[in-house]
LUMMI-361613 format. One line per 3 residues: for each residue x, z, y of N, C-alpha, C. Coordinates in steps of 0.2 Angstrom, whole numbers. Example, Ala and Ser with C-alpha at 12.3 -4.5 7.8 and 13.67 -1.06 7.14 Angstrom:
66 39 -28 62 39 -22 66 39 -16  64 35 -11 68 36 -5 64 39 0;
REM end
This chain:
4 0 -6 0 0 0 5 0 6  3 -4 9 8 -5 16 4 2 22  9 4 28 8 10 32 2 7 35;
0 2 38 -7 1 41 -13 3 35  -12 3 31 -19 4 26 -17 10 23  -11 16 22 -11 22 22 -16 25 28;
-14 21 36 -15 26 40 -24 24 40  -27 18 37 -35 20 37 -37 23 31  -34 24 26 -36 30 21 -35 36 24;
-29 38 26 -29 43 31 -35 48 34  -35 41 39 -41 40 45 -47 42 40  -49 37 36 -57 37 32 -59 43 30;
-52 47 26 -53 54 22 -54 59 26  -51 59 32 -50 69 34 -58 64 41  -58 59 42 -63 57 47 -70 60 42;
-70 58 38 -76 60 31 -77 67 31  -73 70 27 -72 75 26 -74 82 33  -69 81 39 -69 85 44 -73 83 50;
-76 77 49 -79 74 57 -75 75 64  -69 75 62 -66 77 71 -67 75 76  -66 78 80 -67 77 88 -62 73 89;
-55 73 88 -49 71 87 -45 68 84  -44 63 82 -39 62 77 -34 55 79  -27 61 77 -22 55 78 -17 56 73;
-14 49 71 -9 49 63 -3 43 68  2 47 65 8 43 67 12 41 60  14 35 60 19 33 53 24 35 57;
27 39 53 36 41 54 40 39 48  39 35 44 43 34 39 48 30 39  49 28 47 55 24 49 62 30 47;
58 35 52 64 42 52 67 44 46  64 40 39 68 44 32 69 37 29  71 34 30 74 28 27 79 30 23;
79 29 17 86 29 12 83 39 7  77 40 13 74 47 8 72 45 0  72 52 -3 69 49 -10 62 49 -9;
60 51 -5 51 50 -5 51 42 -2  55 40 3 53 33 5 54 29 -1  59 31 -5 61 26 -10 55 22 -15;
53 31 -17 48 30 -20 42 29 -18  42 26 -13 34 21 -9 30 25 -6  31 31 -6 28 37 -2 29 38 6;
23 37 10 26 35 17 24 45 21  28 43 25 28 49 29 24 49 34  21 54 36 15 55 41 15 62 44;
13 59 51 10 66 55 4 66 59  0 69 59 -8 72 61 -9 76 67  -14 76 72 -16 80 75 -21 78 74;
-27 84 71 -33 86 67 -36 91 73  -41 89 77 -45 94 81 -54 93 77  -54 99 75 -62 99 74 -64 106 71;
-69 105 74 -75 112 74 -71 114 70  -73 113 62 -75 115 56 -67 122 53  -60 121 60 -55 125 59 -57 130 61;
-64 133 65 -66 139 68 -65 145 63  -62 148 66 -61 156 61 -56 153 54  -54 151 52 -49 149 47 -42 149 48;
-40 150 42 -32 153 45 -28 146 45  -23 144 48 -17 142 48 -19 135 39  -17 142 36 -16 139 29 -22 136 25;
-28 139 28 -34 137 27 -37 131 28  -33 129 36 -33 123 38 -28 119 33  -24 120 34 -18 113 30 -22 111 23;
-26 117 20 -31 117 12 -33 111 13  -40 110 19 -44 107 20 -43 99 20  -35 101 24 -33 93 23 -30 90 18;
-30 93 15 -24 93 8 -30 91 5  -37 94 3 -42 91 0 -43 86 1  -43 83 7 -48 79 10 -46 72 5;
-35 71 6 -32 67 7 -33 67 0  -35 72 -4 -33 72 -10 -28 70 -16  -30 62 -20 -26 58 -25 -19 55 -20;
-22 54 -12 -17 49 -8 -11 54 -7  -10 61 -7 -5 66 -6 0 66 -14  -3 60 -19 2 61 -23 5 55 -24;
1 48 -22 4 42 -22 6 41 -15  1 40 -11 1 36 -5 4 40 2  6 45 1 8 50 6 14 55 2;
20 54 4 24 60 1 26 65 6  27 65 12 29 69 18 22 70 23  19 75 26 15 77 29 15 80 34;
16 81 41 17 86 44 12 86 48  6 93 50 0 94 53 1 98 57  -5 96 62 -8 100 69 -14 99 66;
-17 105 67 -25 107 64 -29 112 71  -30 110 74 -33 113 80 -39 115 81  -43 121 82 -50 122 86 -50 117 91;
-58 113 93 -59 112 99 -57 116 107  -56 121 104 -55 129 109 -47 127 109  -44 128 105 -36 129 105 -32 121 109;
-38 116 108 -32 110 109 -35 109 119  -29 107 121 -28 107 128 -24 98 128  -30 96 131 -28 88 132 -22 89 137;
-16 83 136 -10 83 141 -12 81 148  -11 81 154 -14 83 160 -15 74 160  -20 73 161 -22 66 163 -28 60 158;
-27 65 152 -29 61 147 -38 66 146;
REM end
């Protein structure tokens, strides 16, 4: 699976799953070039997940939720995962946006 259709699996899972107010996915798999997860077709990804549903949940609670969502795609399609999982309360757009 090439990174544009990881990143709409991505998108489709935790968007299904969590309804976010928010969601943004970055391919960073350039940054591990020559890694064992790049090797083995596994691309790297980072998230920022804002939605309700992280109200009152811990930290680790949240990373759960996404880890479900993404499910089978965390063992083939995703080897590296780095998350922001935010209350609507918690997340402070950057001043302009």
């Amino acid at each position: 699976m090439n990174p544009p259709s990881r990143i709409a699996l991505i998108r489709e899972r935790l968007s299904h799953a969590l309804a976010p107010l928010k969601l943004e996915i970055s391919d960073e798999s350039h940054k591990h070039l020559g890694h064992a997860g790049a090797r083995g077709g596994g691309g790297h990804f980072s998230v920022l997940v804002v939605a309700p549903e992280f109200a009152g949940k811990t930290l680790l609670e949240r990373h759960r939720l996404i880890y479900e969502a993404l499910g089978d795609a965390m063992q083939r399609e995703i080897h590296a995962l780095s998350i922001k999982a935010l209350t609507p309360a918690e997340h402070q757009p950057e001043e302009g946006h």
